[in-house]
C-alpha positions in Angstrom: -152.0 1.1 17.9 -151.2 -1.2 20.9 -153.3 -4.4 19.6 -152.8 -6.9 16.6 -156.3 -6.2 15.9 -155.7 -2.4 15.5 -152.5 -3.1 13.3 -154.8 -5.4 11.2 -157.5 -2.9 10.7 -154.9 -0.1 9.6 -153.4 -2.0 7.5 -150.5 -2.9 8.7 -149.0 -6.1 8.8 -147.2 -7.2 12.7 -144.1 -8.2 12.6 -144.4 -12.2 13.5 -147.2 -12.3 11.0 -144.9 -11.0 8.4 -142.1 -12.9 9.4 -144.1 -16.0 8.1 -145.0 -14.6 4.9 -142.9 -16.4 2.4 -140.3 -13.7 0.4 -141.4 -12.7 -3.0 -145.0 -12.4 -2.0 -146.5 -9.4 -3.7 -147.6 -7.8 -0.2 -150.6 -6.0 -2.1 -152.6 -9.5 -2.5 -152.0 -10.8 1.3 -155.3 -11.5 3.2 -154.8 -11.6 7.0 -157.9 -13.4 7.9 -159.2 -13.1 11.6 -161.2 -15.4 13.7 -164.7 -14.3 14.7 -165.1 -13.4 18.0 -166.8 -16.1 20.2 -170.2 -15.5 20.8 -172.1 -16.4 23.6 -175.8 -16.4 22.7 -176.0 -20.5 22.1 -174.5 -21.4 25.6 -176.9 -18.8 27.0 -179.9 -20.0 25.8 -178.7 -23.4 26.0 -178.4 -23.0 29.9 -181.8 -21.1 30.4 -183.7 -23.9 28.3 -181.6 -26.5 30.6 -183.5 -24.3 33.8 -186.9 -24.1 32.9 -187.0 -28.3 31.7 -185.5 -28.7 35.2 -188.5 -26.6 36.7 -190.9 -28.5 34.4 -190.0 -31.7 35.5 -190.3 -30.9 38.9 -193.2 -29.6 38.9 -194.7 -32.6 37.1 -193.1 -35.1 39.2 -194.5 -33.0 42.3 -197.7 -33.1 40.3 -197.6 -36.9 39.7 -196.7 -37.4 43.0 -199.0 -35.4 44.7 -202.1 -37.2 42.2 -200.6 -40.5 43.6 -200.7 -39.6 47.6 -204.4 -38.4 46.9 -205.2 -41.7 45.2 -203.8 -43.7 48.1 -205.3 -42.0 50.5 -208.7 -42.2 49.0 -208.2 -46.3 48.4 -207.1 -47.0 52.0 -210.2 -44.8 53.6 -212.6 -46.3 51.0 -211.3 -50.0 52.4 -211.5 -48.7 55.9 -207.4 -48.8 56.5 -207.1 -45.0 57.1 -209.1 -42.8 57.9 -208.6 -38.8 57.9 -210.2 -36.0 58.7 -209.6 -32.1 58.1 -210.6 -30.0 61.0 -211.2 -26.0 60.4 -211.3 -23.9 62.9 -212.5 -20.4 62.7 -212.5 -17.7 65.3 -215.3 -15.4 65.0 -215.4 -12.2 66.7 -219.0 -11.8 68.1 -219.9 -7.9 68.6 -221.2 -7.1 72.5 -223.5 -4.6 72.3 -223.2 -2.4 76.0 
């Protein structure tokens, strides 16, 4: 039994906790309560819903943004101040017959 915790669970009381024990005390009623260990579920899940409304919010402000560009784009052409145009080209391969 190296740890406090171990003394605790045997049922033995360490020496600085019973040093603060006041004298008389009828050592058969003393509670040695322990603090919980610390859990770390909440900051977990805190930090992963903290991610994903980042993400979100990117993606609506690229959404928003992207909706705006289009809507620009298609005012200007329709006043005749831009114009665009979207060129595909395609390579074909044409079969030679010998």
């Amino acid at each position: 039994m190296q740890l406090p915790e171990d003394q605790i669970r045997a049922g033995h009381i360490p020496a600085d906790l019973y040093r603060q024990i006041p004298p008389g005390t009828d050592m058969r009623r003393v509670v040695i309560v322990q603090e919980a260990p610390r859990s770390y579920k909440g900051p977990i899940v805190l930090t992963l819903v903290v991610l994903a409304g980042s993400v979100v919010v990117l993606l609506v402000i690229a959404f928003v943004v992207q909706v705006l560009a289009g809507a620009a784009v298609a005012v200007l052409s329709a006043t005749g101040g831009l114009g665009y145009t979207i060129n595909r080209t395609s390579k074909r391969k044409t079969l030679r017959s010998k």
